[in-house]
C-alpha positions as CSV (number, residue, x, y, z in Angstrom):
1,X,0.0,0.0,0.0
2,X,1.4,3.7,-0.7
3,X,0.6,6.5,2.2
4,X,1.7,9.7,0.7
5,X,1.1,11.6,3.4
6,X,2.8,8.9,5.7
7,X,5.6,9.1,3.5
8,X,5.6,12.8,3.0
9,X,5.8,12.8,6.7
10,X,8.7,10.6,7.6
11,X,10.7,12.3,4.6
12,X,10.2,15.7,5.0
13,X,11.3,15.0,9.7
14,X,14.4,13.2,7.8
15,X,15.3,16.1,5.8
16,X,14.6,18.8,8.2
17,X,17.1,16.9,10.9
18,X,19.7,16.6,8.1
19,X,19.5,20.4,7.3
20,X,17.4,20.1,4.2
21,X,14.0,20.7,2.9
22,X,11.3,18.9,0.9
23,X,9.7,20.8,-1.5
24,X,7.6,18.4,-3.3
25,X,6.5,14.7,-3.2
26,X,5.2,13.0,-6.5
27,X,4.5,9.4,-6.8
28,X,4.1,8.7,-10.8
29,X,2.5,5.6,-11.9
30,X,4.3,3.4,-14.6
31,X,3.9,0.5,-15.9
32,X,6.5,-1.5,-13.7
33,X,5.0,-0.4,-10.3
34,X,5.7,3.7,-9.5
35,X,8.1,6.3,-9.0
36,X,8.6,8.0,-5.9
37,X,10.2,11.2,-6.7
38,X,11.5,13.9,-4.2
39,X,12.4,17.2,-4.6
40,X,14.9,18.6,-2.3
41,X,16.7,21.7,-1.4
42,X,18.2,23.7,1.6
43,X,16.8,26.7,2.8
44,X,18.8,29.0,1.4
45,X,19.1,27.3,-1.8
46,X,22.1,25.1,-3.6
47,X,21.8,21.5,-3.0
48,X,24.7,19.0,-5.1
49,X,24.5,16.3,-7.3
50,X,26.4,14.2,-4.5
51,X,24.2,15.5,-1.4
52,X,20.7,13.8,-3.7
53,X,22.9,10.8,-4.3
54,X,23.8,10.4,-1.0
55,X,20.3,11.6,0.1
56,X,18.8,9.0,-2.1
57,X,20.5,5.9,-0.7
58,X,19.5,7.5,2.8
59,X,15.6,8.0,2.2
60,X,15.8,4.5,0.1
61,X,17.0,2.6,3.6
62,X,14.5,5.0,5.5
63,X,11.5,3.8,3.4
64,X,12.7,0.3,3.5
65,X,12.9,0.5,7.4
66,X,9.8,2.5,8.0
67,X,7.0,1.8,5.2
68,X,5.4,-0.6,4.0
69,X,5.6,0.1,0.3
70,X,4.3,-3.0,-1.4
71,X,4.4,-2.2,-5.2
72,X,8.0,-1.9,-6.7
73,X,9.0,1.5,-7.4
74,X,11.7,3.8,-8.4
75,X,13.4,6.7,-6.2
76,X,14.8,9.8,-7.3
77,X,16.1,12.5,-5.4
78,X,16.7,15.7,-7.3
79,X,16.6,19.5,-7.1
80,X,13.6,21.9,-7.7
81,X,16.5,23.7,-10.0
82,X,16.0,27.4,-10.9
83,X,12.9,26.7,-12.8
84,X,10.7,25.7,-9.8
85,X,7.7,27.8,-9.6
86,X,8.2,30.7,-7.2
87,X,5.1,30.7,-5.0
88,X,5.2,29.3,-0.9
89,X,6.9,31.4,1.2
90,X,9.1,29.0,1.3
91,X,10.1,29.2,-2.7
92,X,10.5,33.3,-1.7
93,X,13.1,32.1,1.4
94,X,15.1,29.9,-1.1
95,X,16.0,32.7,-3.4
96,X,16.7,35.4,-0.7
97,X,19.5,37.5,-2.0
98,X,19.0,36.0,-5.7
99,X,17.3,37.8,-8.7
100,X,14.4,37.2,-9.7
101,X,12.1,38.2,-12.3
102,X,8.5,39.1,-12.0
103,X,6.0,39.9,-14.4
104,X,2.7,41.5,-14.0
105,X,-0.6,40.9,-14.9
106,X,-0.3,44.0,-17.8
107,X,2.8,42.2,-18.9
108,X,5.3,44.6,-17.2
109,X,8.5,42.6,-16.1
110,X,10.8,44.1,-13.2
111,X,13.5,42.4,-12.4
112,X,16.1,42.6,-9.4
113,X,17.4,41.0,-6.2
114,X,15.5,39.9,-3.0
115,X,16.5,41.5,-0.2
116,X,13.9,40.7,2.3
117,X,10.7,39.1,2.8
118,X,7.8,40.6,4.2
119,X,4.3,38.9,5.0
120,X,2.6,40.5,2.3
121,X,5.2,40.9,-0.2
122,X,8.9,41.3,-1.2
123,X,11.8,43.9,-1.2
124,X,13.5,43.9,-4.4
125,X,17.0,45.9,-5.0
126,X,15.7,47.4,-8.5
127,X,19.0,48.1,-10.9
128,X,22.5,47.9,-11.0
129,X,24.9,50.5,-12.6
130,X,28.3,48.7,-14.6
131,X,30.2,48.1,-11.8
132,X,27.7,45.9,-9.6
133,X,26.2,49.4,-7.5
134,X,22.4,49.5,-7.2
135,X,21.2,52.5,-8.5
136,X,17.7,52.2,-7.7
137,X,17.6,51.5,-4.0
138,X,14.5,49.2,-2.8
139,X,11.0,49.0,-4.0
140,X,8.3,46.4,-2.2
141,X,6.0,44.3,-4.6
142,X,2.9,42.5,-2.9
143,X,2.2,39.3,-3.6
144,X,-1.0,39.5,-5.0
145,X,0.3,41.6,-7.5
146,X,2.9,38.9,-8.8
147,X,1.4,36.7,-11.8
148,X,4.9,34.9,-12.1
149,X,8.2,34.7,-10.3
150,X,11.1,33.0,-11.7
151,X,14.8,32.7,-10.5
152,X,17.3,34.7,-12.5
153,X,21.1,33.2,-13.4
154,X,23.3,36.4,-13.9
């Protein structure tokens, strides 16, 4: 039998006493049994291709101890990566001191750096002169107002 929740459970109390967090849970159903995939990151972002292999072996012995997952399944520890959809508060935490780019629901797109995160919105360092300098100090954008949020790689 698969418990998603049960499972979400156990992994994400694992993670948070290793110093990571779970972002999301998806079992996928194939035609040899399932895969169980996990998406993982730390709170401040930047997880490594060794830390989900070494994560995956971990969480494999974990379920094999702890559940009682009777169908034969898959598991795969990876990333949200830079493309994950920017919405939870705890998306907003992950990219703390990162660009991002927002866009608008009349298409406008502003772009710029998190530099805090308020309950209602974020602080965004809006510009940058040639040598690295903000030129346009802070400006706060409420959620509600955000469409989409994605990471940006300078």
């Amino acid at each position: 039998m698969f418990d998603k929740e049960r499972i979400r459970e156990k992994i994400e109390i694992f993670l948070e006493t290793e110093g990571y967090i779970l972002f999301d849970l998806k079992w996928i159903v194939t035609p040899k049994g399932g895969i169980l995939r996990i998406y993982v990151d730390r709170e401040e972002g930047g997880i490594t291709l060794q830390e989900c292999s070494s994560l995956n072996e971990e969480i494999s012995l974990l379920l094999d101890r702890e559940m009682d997952i009777i169908s034969p399944y898959t598991l795969e520890v990876s990333s949200p990566g830079i493309d994950w959809p920017i919405k939870t508060p705890k998306d907003w935490r992950r990219i703390l001191h990162k660009r991002v780019e927002l866009l608008f629901s009349d298409s406008r797109r502003i772009e710029g750096k998190v530099v805090s995160i308020e309950e209602d919105g974020v602080i965004l360092e809006l510009g940058e002169n040639s040598r690295g300098k903000s030129y346009l100090s802070v400006g706060k954008v409420l959620f509600r107002d955000i469409v989409k949020a994605k990471q940006k790689i300078v």
